[in-house]
Every structure is written in C-alpha cells, then in structure tokens.
C-alpha positions as YAML, in Angstrom:
chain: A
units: angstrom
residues:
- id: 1
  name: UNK
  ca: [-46.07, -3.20, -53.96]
- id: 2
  name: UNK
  ca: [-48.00, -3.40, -50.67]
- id: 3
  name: UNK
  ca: [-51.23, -2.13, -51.01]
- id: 4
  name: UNK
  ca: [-52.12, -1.55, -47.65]
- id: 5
  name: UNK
  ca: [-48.53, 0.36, -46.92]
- id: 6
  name: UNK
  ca: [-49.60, 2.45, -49.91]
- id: 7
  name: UNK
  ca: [-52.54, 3.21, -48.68]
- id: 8
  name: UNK
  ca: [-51.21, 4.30, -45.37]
- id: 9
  name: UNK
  ca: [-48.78, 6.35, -46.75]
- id: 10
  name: UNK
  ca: [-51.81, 8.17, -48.31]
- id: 11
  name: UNK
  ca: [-53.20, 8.57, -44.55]
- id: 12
  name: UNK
  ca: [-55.99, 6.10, -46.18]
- id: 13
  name: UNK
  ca: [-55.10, 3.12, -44.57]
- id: 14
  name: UNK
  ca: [-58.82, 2.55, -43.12]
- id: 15
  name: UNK
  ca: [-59.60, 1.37, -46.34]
- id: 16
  name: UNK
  ca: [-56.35, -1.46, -46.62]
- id: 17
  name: UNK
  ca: [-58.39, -4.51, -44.84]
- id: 18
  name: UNK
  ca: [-61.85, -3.48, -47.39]
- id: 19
  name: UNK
  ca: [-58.95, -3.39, -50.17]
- id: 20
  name: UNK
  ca: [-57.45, -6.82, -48.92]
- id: 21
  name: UNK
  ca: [-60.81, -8.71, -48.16]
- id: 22
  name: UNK
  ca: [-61.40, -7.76, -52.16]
- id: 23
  name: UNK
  ca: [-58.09, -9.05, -53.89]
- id: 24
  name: UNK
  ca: [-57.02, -5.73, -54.72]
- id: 25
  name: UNK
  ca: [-53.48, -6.11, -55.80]
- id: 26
  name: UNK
  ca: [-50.99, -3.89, -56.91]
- id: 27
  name: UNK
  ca: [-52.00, -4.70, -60.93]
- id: 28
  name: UNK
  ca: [-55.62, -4.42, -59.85]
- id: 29
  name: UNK
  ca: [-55.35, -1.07, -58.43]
- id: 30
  name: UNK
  ca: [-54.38, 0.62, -61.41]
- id: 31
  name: UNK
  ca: [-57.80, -0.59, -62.88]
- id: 32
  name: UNK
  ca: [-60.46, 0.92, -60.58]
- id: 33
  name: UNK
  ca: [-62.85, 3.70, -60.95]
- id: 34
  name: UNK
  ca: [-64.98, 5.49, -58.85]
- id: 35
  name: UNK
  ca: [-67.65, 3.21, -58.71]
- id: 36
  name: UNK
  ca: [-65.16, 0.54, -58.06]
- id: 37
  name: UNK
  ca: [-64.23, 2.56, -54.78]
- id: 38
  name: UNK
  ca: [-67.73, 3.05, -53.74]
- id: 39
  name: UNK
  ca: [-68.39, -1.06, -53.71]
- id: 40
  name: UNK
  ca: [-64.93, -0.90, -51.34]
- id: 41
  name: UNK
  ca: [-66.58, 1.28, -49.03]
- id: 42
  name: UNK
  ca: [-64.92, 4.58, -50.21]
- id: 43
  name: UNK
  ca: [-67.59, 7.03, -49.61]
- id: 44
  name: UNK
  ca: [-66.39, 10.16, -49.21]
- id: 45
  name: UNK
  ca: [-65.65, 12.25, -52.64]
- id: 46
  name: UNK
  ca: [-62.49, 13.52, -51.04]
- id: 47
  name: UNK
  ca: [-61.05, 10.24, -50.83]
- id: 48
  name: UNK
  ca: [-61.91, 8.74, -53.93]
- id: 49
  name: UNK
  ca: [-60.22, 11.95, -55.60]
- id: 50
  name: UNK
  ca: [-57.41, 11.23, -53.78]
- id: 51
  name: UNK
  ca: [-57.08, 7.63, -54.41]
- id: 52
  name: UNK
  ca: [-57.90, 8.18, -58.13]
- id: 53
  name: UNK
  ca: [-55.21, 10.76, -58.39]
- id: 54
  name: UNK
  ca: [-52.71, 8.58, -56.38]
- id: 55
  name: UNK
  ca: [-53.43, 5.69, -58.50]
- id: 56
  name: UNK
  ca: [-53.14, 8.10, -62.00]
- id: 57
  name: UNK
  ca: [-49.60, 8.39, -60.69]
- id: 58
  name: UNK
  ca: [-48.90, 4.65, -60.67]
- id: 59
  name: UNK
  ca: [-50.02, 4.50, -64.30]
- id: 60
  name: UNK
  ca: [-47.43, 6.90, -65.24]
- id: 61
  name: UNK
  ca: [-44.66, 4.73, -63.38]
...
C-alpha cells in the first residue's frame, strides 16, 4: 500500500511528504498513536481522529 495515495484518499494528503520524510510504511502505520501523529506534524484533533480511525480499519483488514 501507498501511503501517500492513502492519505489522499482521506483528503489528508498534506501530511504524505511529513509521513514519507519519516519512513512511515504501510506496516508502520498500523503502529502509531496520537502522539506519534503530533511528532509528524498532525496538529489538529480532527485529523488525528480521522487518521486513527482510518488506520483502526487497516487493523481489521
């Protein structure tokens, strides 16, 4: 899986070259938390939801 199509087909995909730059791969993904987001430069609440919730559903895959 590409994660920066993913994230752009979350309407996130400011976030793909911050995700990229940090070695976040498909396997790594499914292993961040909040804080985790925050170092990426996820700052708004909304988002991190989002991505947390989004990445919850790859778990279950």
């Amino acid at each position: 899986m590409d994660v920066g199509s993913w994230l752009r087909s979350l309407g996130l995909g400011q976030y793909a070259a911050a995700f990229e730059d940090n070695a976040v791969d498909a396997e790594t993904l499914r292993e961040l938390t909040a804080e985790d987001l925050k170092e990426l430069g996820v700052t708004l609440v909304g988002h991190r939801r989002k991505l947390l919730a989004a990445m919850g559903n790859l778990a279950d895959r």
